[in-house]
N, C-alpha and C positions, 0 to 999 in steps of 0.2 A: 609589256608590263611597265608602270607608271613607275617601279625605281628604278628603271635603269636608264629614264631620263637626263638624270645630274651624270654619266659616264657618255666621255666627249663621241660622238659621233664616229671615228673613224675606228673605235676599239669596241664599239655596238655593232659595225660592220663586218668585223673580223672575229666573231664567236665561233669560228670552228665550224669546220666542214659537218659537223652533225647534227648542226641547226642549220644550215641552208636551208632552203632561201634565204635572203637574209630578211628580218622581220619585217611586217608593212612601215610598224613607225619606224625605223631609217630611211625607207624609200620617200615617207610621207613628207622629212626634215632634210631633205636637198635644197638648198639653197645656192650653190658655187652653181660660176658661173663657166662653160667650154670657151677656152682660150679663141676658137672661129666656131661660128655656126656650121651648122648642117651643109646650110647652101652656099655657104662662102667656105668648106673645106677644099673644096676640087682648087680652088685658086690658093690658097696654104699650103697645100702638099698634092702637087698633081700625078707628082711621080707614084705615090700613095694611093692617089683617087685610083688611078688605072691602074694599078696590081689588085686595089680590092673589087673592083669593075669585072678586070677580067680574068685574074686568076685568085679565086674567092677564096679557094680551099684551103692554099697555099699563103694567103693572108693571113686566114684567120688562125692556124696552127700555128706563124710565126707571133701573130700578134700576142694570142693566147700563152705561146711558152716565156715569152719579154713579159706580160702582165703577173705570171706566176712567178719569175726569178726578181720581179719589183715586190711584189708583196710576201712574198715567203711562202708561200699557200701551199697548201698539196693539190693535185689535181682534182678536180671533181667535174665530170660530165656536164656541159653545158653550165659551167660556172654556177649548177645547181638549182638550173632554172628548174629543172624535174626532177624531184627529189624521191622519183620512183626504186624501193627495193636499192639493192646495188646500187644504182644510178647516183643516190644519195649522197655515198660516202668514195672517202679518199678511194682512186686506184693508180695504176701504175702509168705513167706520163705516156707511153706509148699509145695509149687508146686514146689521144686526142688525133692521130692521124684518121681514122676510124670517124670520130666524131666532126671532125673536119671536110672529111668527104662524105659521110651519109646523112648529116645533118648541118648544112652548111648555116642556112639559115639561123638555124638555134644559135650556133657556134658562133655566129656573128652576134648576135642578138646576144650571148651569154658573156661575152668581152666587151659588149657597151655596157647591161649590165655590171659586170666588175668594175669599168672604171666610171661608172656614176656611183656606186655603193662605196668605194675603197676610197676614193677621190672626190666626194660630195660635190658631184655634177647634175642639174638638172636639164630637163630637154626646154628649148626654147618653146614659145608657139609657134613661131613657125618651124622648127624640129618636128614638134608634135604635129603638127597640117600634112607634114612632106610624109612622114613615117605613116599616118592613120591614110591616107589618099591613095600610096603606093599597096598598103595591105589592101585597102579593100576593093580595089582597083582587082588586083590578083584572086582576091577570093570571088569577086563576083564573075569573072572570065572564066573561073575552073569550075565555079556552082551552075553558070550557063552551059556551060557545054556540057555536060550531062543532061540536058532538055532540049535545046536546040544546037546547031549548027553555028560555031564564029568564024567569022573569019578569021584566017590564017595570018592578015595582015595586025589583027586584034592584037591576035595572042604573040605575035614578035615585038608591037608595041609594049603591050603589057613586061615581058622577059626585059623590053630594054628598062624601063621603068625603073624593075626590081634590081636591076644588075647596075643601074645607074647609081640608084639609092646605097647601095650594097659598098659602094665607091665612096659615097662621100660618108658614110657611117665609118668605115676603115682610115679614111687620114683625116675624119675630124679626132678620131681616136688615138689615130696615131700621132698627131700635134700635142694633142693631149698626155701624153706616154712620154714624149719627147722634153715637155715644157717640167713635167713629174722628175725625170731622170737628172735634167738641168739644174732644177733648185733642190732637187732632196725629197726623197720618201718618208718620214718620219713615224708610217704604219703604226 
């Protein structure tokens, strides 16, 4: 809705878990810039890159609970990317372990969202190269093999791929979080 352009952008972000998603025009009016890119997080925060690398789950549930006790928020399943039923609205902080390990992907995917919507962050292009390469990279591996046969050497590529990306999405985020905590939230 075209009034509630003149209400600053980070209070258009923050309408409450019952409008989740948060609308297209705020995603539209990103303009802030991520303190390191995509590809230059692994050298930022390496110790970061490899917890999100290799222990995903346990990232992104940490990350996830640090983004909720910075903004105030109640929980909402995948920061709302699915605003399916239930899924929607507030529930109780425990079922992000849940959504951490059965949906890791989203989960991660749902805490870049937060801190590009909360924190007016947009994706670089080449963020956006690395991000669209690796998805369809993996979709087309798993839409092959249901027709033909991959090799096995394919799809350990493709996993490192994802779990590489997975790394640098988590401590360009977490630099992000960090640089947030250091000068003040002002939500």
């Amino acid at each position: 809705d075209k009034a509630n352009t003149s209400v600053p952008l980070s209070e258009r972000a923050l309408r409450g878990p019952a409008k989740m998603p948060i609308p297209q025009d705020v995603v539209q009016n990103l303009t802030g810039h991520w303190k390191v890119g995509l590809f230059e997080a692994p050298f930022s925060a390496p110790l970061q890159c490899c917890f999100g690398c290799l222990c995903t789950c346990c990232a992104v549930y940490q990350q996830r609970m640090e983004l909720l006790d910075l903004t105030g928020e109640p929980y909402v399943c995948c920061a709302g990317l699915c605003p399916c039923g239930p899924l929607g609205e507030p529930q109780d902080r425990n079922c992000m372990c849940l959504e951490a390990c059965c949906c890791t992907g989203l989960a991660l995917s749902g805490n870049r969202f937060m801190v590009q919507t909360r924190f007016d962050k947009e994706n670089t292009p080449c963020d956006d190269c690395i991000l669209w390469t690796v998805c369809l990279c993996d979709c087309f591996v798993t839409i092959a093999s249901c027709f033909i046969e991959i090799p096995e050497e394919i799809k350990l590529l493709v996993d490192c791929m994802v779990m590489s990306t997975n790394g640098c999405m988590h401590a360009q985020q977490h630099v992000e979080i960090q640089d947030i905590k250091k000068n003040g939230y002002n939500g």
